[in-house]
NUNU-373071 format. One line per 2 residues: number of its first residue (from 1); for each residue x, y, z of N, C-alpha, C. Coordinates in Angstrom, 1 decimal. Example, Ala and Ser with C-alpha at 12.3 -4.5 7.8 and 13.67 -1.06 7.14 Angstrom:
<atoms>
1	13.2:-5.7:7.8:12.3:-4.5:7.8:13.2:-3.3:7.8 ~ 12.8:-2.2:7.1:13.7:-1.1:7.1:12.9:0.0:7.9 .
</atoms>
This chain:
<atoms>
1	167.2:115.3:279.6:166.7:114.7:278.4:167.0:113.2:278.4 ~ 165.8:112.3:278.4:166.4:111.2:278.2:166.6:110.4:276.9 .
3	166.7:109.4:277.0:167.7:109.0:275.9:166.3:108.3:274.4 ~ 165.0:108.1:275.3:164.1:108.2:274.1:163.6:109.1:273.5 .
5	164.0:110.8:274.3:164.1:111.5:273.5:164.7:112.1:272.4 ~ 166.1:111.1:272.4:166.8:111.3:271.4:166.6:111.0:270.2 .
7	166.1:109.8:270.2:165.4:109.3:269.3:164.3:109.9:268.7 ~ 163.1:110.2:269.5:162.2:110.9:269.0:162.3:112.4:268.1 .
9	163.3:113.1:268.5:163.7:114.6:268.1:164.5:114.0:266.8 ~ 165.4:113.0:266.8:165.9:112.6:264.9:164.7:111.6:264.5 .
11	163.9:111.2:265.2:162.6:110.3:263.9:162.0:111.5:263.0 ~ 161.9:112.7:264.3:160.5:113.7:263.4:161.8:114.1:262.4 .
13	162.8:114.6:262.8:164.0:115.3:261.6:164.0:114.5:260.6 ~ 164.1:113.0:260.8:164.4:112.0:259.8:162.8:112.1:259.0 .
15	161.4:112.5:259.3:160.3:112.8:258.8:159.9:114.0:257.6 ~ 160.6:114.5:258.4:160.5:116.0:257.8:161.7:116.3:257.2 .
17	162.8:116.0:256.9:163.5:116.0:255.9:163.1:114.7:254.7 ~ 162.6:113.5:254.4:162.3:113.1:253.6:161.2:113.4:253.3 .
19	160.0:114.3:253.6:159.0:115.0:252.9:159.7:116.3:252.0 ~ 160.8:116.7:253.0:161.5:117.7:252.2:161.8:117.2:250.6 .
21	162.4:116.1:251.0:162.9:115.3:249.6:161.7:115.4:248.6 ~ 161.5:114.6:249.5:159.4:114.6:248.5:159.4:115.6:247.8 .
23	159.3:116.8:248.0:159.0:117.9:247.5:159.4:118.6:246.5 ~ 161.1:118.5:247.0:162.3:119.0:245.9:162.0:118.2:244.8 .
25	161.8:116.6:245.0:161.9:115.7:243.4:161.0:116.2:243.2 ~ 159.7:116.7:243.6:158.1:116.9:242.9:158.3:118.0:242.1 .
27	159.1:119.2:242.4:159.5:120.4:242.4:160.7:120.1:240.9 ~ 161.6:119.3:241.0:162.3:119.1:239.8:161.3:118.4:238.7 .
29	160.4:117.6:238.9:159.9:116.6:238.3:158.8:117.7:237.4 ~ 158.5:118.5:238.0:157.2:119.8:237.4:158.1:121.0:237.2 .
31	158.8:120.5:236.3:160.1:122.3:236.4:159.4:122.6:235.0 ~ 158.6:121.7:234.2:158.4:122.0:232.8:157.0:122.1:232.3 .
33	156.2:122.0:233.7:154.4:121.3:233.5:153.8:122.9:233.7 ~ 153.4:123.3:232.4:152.9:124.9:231.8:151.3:124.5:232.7 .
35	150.7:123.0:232.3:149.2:123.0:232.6:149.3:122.2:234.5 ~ 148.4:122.8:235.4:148.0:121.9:236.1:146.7:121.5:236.4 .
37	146.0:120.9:237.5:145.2:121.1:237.8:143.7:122.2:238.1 ~ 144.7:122.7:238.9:144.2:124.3:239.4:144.2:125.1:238.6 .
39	145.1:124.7:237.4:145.4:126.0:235.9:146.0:126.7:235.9 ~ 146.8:127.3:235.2:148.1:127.9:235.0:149.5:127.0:234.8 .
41	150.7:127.3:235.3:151.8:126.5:235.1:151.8:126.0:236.7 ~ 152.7:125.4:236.5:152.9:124.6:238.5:153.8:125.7:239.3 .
43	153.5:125.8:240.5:153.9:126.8:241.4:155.1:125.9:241.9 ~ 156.7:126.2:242.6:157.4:125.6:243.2:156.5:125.5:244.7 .
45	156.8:124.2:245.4:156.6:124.1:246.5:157.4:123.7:247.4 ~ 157.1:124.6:249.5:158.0:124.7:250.1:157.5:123.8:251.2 .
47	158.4:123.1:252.2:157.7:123.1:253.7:157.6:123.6:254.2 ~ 157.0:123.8:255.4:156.5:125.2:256.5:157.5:123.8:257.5 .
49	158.3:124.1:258.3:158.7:123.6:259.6:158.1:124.2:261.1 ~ 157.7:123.3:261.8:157.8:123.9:263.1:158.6:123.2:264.3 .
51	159.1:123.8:265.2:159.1:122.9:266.5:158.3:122.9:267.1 ~ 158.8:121.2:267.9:157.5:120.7:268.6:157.9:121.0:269.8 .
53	157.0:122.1:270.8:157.5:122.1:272.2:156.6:121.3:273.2 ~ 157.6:121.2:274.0:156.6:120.6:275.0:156.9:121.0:276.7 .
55	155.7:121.1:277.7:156.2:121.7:278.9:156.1:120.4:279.8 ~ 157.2:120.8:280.7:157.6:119.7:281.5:157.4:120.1:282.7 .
57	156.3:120.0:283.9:156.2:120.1:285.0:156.2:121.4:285.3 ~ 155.7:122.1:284.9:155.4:124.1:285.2:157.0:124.8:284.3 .
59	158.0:123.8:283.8:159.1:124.5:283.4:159.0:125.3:282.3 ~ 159.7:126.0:281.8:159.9:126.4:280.3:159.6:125.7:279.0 .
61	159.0:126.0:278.0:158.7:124.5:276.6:160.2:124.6:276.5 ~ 160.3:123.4:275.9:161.4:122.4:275.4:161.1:121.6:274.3 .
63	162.5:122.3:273.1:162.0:122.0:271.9:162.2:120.2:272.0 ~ 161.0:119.4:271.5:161.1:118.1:271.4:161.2:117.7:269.8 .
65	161.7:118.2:269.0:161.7:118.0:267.7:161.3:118.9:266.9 ~ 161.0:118.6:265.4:160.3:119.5:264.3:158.8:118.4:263.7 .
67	157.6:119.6:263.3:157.1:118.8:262.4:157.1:119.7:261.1 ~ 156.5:119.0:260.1:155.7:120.2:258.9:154.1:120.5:259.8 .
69	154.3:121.4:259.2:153.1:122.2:259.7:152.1:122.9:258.1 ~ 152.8:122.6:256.9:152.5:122.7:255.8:152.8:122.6:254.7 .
71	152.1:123.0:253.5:153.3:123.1:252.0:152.8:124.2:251.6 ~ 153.8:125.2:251.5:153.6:126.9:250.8:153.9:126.3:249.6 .
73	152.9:127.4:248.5:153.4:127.8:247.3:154.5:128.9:247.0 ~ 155.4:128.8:246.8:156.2:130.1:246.2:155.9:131.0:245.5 .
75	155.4:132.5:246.3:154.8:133.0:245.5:155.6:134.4:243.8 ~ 156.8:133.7:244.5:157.6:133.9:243.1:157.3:134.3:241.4 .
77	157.2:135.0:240.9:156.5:135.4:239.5:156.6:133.9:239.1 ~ 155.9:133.5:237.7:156.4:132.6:236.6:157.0:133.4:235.4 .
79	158.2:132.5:235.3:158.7:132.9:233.9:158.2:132.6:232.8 ~ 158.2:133.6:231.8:157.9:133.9:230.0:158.5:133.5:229.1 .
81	158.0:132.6:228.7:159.1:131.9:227.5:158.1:132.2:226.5 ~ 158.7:132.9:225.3:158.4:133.1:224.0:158.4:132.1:223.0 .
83	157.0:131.1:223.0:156.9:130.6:222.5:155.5:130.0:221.6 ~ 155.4:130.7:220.2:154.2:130.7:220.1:152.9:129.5:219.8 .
85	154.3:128.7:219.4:153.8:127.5:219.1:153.5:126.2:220.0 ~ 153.7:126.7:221.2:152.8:126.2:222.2:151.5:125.6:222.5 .
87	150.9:125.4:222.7:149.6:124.9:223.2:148.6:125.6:224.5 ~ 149.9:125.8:225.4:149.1:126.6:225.8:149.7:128.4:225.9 .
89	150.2:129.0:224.7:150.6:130.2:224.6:149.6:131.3:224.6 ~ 149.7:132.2:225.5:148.5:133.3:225.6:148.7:133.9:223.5 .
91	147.9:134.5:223.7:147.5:135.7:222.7:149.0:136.1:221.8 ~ 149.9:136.8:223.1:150.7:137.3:222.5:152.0:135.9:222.1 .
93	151.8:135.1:222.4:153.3:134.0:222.1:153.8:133.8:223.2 ~ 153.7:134.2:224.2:153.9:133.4:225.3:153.5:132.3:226.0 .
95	153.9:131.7:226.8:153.9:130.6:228.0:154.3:130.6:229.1 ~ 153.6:130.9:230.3:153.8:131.1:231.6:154.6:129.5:231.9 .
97	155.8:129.5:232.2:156.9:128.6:232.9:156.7:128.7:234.1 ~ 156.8:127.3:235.0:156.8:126.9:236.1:158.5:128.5:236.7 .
99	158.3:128.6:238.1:159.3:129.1:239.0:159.7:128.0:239.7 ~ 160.6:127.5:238.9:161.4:126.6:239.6:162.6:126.6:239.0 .
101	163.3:126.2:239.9:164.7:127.0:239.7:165.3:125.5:239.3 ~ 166.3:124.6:238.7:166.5:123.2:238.8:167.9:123.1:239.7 .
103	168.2:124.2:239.4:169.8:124.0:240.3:170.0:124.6:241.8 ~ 168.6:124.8:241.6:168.3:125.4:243.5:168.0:124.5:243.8 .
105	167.1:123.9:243.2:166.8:122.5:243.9:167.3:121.5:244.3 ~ 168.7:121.2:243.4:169.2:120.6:243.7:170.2:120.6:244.9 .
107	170.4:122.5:244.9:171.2:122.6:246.3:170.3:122.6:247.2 ~ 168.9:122.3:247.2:168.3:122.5:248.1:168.0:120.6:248.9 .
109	168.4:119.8:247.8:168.2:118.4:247.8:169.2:117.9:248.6 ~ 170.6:118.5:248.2:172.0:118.3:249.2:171.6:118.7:250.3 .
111	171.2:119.8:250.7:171.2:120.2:252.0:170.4:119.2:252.6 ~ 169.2:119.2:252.4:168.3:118.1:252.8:168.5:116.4:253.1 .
113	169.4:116.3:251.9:170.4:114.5:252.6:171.3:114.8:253.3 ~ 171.7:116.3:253.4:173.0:116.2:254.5:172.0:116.1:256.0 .
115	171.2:116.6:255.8:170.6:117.1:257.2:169.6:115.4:257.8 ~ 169.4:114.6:256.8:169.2:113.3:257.0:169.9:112.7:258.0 .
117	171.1:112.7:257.0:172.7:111.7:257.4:172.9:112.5:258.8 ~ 172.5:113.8:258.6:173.1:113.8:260.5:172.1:113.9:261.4 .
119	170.9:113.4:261.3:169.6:112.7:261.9:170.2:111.2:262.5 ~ 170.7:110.9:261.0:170.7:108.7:261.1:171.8:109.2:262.1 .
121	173.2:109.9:261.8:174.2:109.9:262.7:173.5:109.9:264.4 ~ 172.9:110.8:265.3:172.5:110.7:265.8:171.8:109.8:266.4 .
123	170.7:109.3:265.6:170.6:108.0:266.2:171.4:106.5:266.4 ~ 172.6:106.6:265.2:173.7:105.7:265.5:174.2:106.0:266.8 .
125	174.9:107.3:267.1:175.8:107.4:268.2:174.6:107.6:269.5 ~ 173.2:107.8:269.5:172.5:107.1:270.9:172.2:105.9:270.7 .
127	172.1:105.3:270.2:172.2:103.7:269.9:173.3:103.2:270.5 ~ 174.6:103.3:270.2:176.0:103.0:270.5:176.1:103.4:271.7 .
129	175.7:104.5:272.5:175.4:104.7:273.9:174.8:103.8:274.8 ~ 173.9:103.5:274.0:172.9:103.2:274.8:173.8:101.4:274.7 .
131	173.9:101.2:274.2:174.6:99.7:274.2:175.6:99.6:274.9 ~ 176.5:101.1:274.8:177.8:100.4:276.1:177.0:100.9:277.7 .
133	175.7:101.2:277.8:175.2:101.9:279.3:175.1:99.9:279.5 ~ 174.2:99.4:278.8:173.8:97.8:278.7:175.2:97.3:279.4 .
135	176.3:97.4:278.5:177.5:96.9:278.9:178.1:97.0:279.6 ~ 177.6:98.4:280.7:178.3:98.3:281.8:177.8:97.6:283.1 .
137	176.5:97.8:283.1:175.7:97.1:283.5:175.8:95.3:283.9 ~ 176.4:94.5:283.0:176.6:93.0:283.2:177.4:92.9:284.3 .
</atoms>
């Protein structure tokens, strides 16, 4: 593996975790939105991840990173809040609630800046590499 691959395997990580982010805030930000476009309440949404393989000279693939490859809806029920004075309350007094959970999300936000921070790590410590290879060099 060389050493611009190191880089390239934490840019797509460093990619695809701040879409993650994307998501989670969009996901907290519609935890309360009954109406959307498409109609109904808003669905939580997830990334699809893939790795990126790649073959090297007749060898085996070799993961060279992640991409998204999508955004799933969670097909998770919506919850029922009894509320009749709503606007958009069916018949009987209810209101179909987004599935979003806000405290999942938020564990799901941490995980997601952790998994950043040890992207940037990585590329700090091949950076730092790569500067003392320079140094030995003179």
């Amino acid at each position: 593996m060389g050493m611009f691959s190191i880089f390239e395997i934490s840019a797509s990580g460093l990619t695809a975790e701040r879409l993650r982010m994307d998501i989670i805030s969009n996901n907290i930000v519609n935890a309360n939105s009954t109406r959307t476009e498409e109609g109904g309440a808003y669905r939580r949404e997830m990334p699809v991840f893939a790795t990126i393989l790649e073959r090297e000279l007749g060898k085996q693939p070799t993961a060279k990173g992640v991409k998204v490859v999508g955004i799933a809806k969670d097909p998770s029920p919506l919850k029922l809040k009894y509320d009749p004075s709503h606007p958009d309350a069916n018949v009987d007094g209810y209101v179909e609630m987004p599935n979003v959970d806000v405290v999942k999300e938020m564990v799901d936000l941490i995980t997601a800046s952790r998994a950043y921070e040890a992207n940037i790590a990585v590329v700090n410590a091949a950076k730092s590499a790569a500067m003392k290879a320079l140094e030995i060099g003179r």
